[in-house]
DRENPA-3360 file (N, C-alpha, C; in nm, 2 decimals, always signed):
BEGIN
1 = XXXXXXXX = +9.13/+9.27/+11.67/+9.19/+9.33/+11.79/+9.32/+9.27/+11.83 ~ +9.32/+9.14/+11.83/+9.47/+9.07/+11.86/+9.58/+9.12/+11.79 ~ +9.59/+9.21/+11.65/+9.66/+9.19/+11.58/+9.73/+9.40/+11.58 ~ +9.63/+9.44/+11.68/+9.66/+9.55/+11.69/+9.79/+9.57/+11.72 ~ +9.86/+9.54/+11.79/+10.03/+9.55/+11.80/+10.10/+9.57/+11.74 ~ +10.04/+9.46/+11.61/+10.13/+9.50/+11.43/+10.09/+9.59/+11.41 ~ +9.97/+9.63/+11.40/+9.90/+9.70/+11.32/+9.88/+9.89/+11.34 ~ +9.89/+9.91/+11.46/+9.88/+10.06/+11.54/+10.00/+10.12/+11.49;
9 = XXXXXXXX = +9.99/+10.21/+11.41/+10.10/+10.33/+11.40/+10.21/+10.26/+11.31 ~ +10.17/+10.15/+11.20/+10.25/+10.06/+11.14/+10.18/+10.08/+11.00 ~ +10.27/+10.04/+10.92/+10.22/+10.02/+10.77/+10.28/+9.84/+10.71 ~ +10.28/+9.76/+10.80/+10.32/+9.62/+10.77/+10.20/+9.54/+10.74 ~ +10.21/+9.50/+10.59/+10.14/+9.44/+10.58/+10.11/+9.30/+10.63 ~ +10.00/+9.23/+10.71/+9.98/+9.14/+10.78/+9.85/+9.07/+10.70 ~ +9.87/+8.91/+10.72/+9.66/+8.87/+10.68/+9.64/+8.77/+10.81 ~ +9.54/+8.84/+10.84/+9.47/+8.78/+10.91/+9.35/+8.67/+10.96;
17 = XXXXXXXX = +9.33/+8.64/+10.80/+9.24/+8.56/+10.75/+9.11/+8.53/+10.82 ~ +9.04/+8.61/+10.86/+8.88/+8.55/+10.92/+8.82/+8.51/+10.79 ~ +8.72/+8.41/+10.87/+8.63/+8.35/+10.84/+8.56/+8.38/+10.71 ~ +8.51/+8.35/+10.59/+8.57/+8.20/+10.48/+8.69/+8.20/+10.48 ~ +8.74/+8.26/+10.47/+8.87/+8.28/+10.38/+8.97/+8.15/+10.48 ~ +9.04/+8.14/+10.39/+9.11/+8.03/+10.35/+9.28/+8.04/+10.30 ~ +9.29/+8.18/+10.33/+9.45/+8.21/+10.31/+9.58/+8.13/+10.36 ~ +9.60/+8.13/+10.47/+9.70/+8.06/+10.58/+9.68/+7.92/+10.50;
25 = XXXXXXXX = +9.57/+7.87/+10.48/+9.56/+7.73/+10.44/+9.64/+7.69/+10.30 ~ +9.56/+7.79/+10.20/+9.58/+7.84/+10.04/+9.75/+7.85/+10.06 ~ +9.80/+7.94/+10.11/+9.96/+7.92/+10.10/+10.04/+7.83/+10.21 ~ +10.00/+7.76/+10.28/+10.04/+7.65/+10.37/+10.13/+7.71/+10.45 ~ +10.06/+7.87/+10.53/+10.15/+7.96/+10.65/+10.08/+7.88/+10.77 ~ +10.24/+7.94/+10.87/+10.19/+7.92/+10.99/+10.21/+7.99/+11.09 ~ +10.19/+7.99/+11.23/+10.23/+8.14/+11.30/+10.38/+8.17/+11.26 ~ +10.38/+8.29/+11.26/+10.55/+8.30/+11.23/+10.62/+8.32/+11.13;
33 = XXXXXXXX = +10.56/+8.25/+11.03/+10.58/+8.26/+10.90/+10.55/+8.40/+10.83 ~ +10.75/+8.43/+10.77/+10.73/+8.55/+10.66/+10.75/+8.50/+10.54 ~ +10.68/+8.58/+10.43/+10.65/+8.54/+10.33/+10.69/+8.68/+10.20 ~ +10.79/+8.63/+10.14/+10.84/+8.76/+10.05/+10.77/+8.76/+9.87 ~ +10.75/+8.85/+9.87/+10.69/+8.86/+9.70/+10.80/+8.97/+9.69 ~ +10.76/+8.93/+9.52/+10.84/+9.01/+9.41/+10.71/+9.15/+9.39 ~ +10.82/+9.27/+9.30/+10.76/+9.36/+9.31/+10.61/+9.35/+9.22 ~ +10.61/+9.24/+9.19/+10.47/+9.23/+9.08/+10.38/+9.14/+9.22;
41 = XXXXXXXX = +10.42/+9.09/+9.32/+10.34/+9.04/+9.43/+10.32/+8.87/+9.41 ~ +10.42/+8.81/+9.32/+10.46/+8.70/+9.31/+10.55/+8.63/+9.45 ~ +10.48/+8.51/+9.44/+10.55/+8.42/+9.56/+10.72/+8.40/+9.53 ~ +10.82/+8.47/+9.63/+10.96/+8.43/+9.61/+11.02/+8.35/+9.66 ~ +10.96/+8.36/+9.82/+11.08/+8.27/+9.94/+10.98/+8.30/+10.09 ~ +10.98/+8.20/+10.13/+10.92/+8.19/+10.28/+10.99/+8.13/+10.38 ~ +11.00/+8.16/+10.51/+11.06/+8.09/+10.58/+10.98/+8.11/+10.76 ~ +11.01/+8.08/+10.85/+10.95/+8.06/+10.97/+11.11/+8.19/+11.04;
49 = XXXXXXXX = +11.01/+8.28/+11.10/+11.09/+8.38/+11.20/+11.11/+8.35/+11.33 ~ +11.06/+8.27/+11.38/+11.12/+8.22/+11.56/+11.22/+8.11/+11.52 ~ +11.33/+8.17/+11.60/+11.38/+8.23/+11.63/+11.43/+8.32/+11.57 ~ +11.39/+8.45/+11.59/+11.43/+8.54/+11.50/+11.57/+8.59/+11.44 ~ +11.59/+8.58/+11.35/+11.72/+8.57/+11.29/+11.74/+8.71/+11.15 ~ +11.74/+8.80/+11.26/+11.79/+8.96/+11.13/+11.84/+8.92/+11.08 ~ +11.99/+8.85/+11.05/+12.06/+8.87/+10.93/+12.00/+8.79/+10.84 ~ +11.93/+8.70/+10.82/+11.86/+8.60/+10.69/+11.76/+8.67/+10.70;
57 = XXXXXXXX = +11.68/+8.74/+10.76/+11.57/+8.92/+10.68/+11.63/+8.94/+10.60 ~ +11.72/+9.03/+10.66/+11.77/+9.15/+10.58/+11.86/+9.06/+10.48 ~ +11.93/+9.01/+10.49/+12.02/+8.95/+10.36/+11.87/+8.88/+10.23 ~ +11.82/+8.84/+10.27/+11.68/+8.81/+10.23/+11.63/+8.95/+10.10 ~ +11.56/+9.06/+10.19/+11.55/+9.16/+10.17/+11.65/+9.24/+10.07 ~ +11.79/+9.23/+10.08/+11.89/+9.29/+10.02/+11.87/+9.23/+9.84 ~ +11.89/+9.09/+9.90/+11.88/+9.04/+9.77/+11.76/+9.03/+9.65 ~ +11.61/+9.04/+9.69/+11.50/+9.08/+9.67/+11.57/+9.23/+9.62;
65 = XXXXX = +11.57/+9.31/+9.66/+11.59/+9.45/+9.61/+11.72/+9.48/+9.54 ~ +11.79/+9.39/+9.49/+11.87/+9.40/+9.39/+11.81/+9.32/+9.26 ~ +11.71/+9.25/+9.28/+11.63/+9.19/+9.13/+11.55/+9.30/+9.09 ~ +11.51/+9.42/+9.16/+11.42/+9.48/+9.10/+11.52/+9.64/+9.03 ~ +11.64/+9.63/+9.03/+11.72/+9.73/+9.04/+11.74/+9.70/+8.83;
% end
């Protein structure tokens, strides 16, 4: 239910990780933290979003979408 904000009328993928699971740990996330894969779902680049900072997204993102071109 907390996570319904992202989630309502959205297609972003989020993990949430309840109980066993072990994800957040397994990749060493923390609040905040975005995390980019490649188009095969390989780990590329992570970084911490507060303070949020669009142009290292998107320049991020730009670049990601020119490896798969």
């Amino acid at each position: 239910a907390d996570n319904s904000k992202w989630t309502t009328n959205n297609s972003i993928p989020i993990v949430t990780d309840p109980s066993p699971n072990n994800i957040w740990s397994t990749w060493g996330a923390s609040q905040w933290d975005l995390f980019f894969l490649d188009s095969n779902g390989g780990y590329v680049t992570d970084f911490n979003i507060n303070p949020w900072d669009y142009d290292k997204i998107y320049q991020t993102i730009l670049v990601l979408s020119s490896l798969d071109d």
